[in-house]
N, C-alpha and C positions, 0 to 999 in steps of 0.2 A: 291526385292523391287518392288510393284505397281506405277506404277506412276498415278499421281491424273488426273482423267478424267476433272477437272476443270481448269488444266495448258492446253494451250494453242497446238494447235496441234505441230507448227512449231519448240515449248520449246522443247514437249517431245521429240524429237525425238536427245534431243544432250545428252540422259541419256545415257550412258554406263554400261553394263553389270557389268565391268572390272573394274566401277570406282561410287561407290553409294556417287552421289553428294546430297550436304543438295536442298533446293529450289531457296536460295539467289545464292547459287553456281552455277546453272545449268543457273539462268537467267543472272548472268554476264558472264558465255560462251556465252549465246546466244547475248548479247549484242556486245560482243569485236565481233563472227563470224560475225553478220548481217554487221558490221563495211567495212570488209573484201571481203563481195560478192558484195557488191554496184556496182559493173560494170556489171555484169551480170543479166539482169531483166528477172527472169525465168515466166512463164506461170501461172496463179493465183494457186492455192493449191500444187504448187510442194515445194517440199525443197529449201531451199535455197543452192546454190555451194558455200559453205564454203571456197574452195580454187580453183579461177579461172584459176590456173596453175595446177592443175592436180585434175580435178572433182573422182578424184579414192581416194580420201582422208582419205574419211570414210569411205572408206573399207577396209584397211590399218589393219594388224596383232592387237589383241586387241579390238581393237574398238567394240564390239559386243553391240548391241541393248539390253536394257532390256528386250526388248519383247520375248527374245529367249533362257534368262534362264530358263534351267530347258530341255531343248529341248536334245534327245539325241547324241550325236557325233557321226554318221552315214554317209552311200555312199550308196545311194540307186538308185541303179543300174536296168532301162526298158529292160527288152529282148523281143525286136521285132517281133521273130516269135517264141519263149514257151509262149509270152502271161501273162510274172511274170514279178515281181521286187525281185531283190536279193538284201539283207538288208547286208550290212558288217559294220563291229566294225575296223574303223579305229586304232585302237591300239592296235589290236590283229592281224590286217589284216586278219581274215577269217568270213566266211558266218555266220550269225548270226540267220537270217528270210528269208523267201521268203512266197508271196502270190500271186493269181491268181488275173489280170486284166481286163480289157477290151480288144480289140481286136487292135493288133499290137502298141504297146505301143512305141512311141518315144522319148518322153524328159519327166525328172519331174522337173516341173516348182515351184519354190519359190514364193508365192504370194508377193504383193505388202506389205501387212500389216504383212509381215513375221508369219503368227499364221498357212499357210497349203500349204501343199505340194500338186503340182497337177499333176496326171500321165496321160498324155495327151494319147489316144487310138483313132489313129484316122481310124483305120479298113480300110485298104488299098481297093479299089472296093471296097467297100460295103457302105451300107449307117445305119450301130449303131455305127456309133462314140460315143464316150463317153470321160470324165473327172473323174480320184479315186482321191479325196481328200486321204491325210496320213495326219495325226495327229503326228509334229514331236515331240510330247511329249512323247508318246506311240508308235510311229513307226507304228502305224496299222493305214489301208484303212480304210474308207468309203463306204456306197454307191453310184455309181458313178452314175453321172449327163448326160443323155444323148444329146450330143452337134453333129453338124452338121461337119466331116473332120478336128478335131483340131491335124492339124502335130504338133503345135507347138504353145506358148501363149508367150504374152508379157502382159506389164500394161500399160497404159498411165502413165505420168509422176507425173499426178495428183492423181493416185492412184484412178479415176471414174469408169475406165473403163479395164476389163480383153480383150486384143485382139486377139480370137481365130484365129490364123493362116491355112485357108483352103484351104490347098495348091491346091488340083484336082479342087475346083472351081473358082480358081485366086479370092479370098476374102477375104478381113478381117472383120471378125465378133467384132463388139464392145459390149462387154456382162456385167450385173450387175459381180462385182467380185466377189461377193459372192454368190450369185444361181444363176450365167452363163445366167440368161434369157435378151436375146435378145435386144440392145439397138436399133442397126441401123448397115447396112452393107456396106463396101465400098468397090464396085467391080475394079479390078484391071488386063484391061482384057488383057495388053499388056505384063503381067508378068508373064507367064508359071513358075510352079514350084516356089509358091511365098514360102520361109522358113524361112531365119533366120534378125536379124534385130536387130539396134541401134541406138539411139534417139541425137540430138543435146545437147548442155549441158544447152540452155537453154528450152528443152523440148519443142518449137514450130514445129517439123520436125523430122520424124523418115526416115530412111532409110532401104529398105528392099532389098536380095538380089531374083532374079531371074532364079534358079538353070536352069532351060528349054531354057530359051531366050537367057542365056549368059550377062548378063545386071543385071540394079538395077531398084528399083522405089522408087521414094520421096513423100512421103505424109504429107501432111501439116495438123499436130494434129487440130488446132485454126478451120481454115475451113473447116476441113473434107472433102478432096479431093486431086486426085492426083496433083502432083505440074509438075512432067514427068518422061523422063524415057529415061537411056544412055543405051549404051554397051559399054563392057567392049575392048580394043582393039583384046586381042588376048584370050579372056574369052572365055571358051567353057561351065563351070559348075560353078558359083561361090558359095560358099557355107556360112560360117559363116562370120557376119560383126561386127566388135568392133570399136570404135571412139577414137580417139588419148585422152591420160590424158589434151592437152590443149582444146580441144574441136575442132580443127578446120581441122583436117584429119580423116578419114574412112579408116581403115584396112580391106580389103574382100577378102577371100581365095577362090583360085580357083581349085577344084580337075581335071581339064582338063589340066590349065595353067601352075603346079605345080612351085605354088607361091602365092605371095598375093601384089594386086592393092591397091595400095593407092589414093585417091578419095580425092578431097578437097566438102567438106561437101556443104557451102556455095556458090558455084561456080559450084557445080555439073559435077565435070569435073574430070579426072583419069589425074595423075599428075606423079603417080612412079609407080617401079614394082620391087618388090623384089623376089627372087629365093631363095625354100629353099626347096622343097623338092619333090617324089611322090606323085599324087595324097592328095595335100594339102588342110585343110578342116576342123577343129577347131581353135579357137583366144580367149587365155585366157590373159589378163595381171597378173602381180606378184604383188604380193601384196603391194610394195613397187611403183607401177606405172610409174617403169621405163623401166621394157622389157614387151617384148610381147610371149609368147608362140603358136607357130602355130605346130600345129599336121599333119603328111605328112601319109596321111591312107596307101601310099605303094601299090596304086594300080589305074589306072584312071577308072575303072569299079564300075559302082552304085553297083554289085555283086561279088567280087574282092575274089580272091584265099586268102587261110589261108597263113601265114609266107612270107608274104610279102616283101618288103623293106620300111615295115612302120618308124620314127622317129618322133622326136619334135624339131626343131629347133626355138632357142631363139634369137628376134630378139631385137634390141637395138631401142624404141622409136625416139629417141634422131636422130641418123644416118642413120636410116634405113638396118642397115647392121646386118647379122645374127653373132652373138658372139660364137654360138657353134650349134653344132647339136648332137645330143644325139640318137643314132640307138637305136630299139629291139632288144636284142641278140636274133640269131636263127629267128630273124625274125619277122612282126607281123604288125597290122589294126588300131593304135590306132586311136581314132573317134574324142568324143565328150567327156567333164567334166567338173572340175575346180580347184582349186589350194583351197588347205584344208587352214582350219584359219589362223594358224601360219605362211602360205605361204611357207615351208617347202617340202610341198607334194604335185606332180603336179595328181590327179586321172582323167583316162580316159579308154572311153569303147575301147576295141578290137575288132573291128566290125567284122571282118570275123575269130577270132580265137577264139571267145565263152571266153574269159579271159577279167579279168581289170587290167591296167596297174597303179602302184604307183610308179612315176616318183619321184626319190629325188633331188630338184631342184638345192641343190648343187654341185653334183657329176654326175646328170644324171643316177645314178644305177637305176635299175627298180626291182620291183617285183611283180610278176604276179599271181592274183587270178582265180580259176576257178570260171562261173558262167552262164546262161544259153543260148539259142539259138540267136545270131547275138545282141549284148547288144550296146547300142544307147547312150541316151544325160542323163546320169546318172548325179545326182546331189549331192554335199557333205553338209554338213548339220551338224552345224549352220554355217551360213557365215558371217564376220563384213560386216557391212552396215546399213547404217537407213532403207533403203527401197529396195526392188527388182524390175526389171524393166521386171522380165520375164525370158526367157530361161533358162539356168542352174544357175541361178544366176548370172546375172548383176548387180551388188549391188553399188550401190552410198550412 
């Protein structure tokens, strides 16, 4: 089903994949939602949060966007130093594709308008960074677009602006999101190692983490400028940051602290600190938005030995306290991913053992695929959500 470019941006986006509403139907959802988010006055063209107790709503099992029928069921997997992405059929679990990229490939990002995939190459020393668009209809690249050190993209909340993450020049690039050209740049000079990052729930304030410095920095979307900048107490490398389903804690995993700071968003301050594992360093939630998934890479080295004492330990929103931890048998690096549609399946890269890991979110059993040299922030594909916010899929 197309949805009509004459309905209202805010409407379409309450269509469902999973659910082909008539017109009258889709405006009385939107009616009863707007009802619902009244407390929350989000940033002019963002979405509205449907449910102010846990902004992960619609991204929730099912909920998939119209925009992503037809898209194929894919894990399309960056290796870092072969310079590909390896294409798997989540229902087969094995290698499907693989194509050659840019230069040192680290995450592939979900645009904001869910219609392409972007395999950030940000060419470590050197200066041809680059962006491959994928086509997740067809699973095939593009010509890539050449952009200035993107480790890593997010969106503005507003869906304006692609923010190229340049981590060697402490910068965020604000780029058209669709040919990446140059909006305005905001340097960030007290943030060595600027990478991974997540936005308040009413999208006036992102937060990004400081891998180099040991610290974060707050940047104020509205003004365009930094707001400041903490350290972490006992932070040595922090690494991925996700925001509580109420909006008012920050989850930031530290592969030095082996654990993860919890930060009061609003108050800019480190509040908790929970222990879960080695060398800890991804933060997915379940699709249900009640645990949180942190991946323990199993080693505190940016270059960390294969067969590790890598795990995933599930930590409970709610308590703060981990409910299980779930080892690699034999060992292993899991990284960077996310939690397949049905929330079912947790996929993450194997950073130092060239494998990806499908984590079964009930039982913890894994199974391991092979796939190319050192595989990074690999994305699963299609994911419920109206919109993407960037990284492997942050989908609200």
């Amino acid at each position: 089903m197309n949805v009509p470019s004459r309905l209202p941006l805010s409407l379409r986006f309450f269509v469902g994949a999973a659910s082909l509403l008539s017109l009258p139907a889709i405006a009385a959802e939107a009616q009863t939602s707007s009802a619902s988010v009244s407390t929350v006055a989000t940033v002019p063209g963002m979405p509205p949060v449907i449910d102010p107790s846990n902004l992960y709503s619609e991204a929730t099992a099912g909920k998939l966007n119209v925009i992503v029928t037809g898209d194929l069921p894919r894990v399309y997997v960056p290796n870092l130093q072969s310079n590909d992405v390896y294409v798997i059929d989540p229902m087969t679990m094995k290698v499907v594709d693989r194509f050659r990229v840019g230069v040192n490939p680290q995450h592939v990002v979900p645009s904001w308008d869910l219609r392409t995939l972007w395999v950030a190459n940000n060419a470590e020393n050197r200066t041809d960074g680059s962006l491959t668009p994928v086509d997740p209809k067809t699973g095939k690249p593009g010509r890539a677009i050449p952009v200035d050190d993107p480790y890593n993209m997010y969106f503005s909340p507003d869906g304006k602006s692609a923010i190229v993450v340049a981590e060697a020049l402490k910068r965020l690039d604000f780029r058209d999101p669709q040919t990446m050209q140059l909006q305005y740049s905001l340097p960030t000079p007290q943030c060595g190692g600027i990478n991974h990052a997540d936005f308040s729930i009413d999208g006036r304030y992102a937060i990004f983490t400081c891998e180099f410095q040991g610290g974060l920095v707050k940047i104020d979307l509205v003004e365009r400028k930094v707001l400041g900048y903490i350290r972490l107490s006992k932070g040595g490398m922090p690494q991925d940051i996700r925001i509580s389903p109420d909006g008012k804690l920050f989850y930031v995993a530290d592969m030095m602290a082996d654990g993860v700071f919890v930060v009061d968003g609003a108050a800019f301050k480190e509040i908790d600190f929970i222990n879960t594992g080695k060398g800890t360093h991804g933060l997915y939630p379940s699709r249900d938005g009640r645990k949180l998934y942190v991946t323990n890479r199993g080693s505190n080295k940016i270059h960390g030995p294969p067969g590790g004492k890598g795990s995933v330990s599930v930590v409970d929103f709610a308590t703060h306290k981990v409910d299980v931890t779930w080892p690699v048998p034999g060992g292993g690096s899991p990284d960077m991913g996310n939690v397949s549609a049905d929330g079912k399946v947790l996929w993450l890269s194997g950073r130092y053992d060239d494998v990806v890991y499908a984590f079964d979110t009930t039982s913890g059993e894994v199974t391991k695929i092979k796939v190319g040299k050192e595989p990074h922030g690999l994305a699963v594909w299609p994911q419920p959500g109206r919109y993407s916010l960037g990284h492997t899929g942050n989908m609200r």
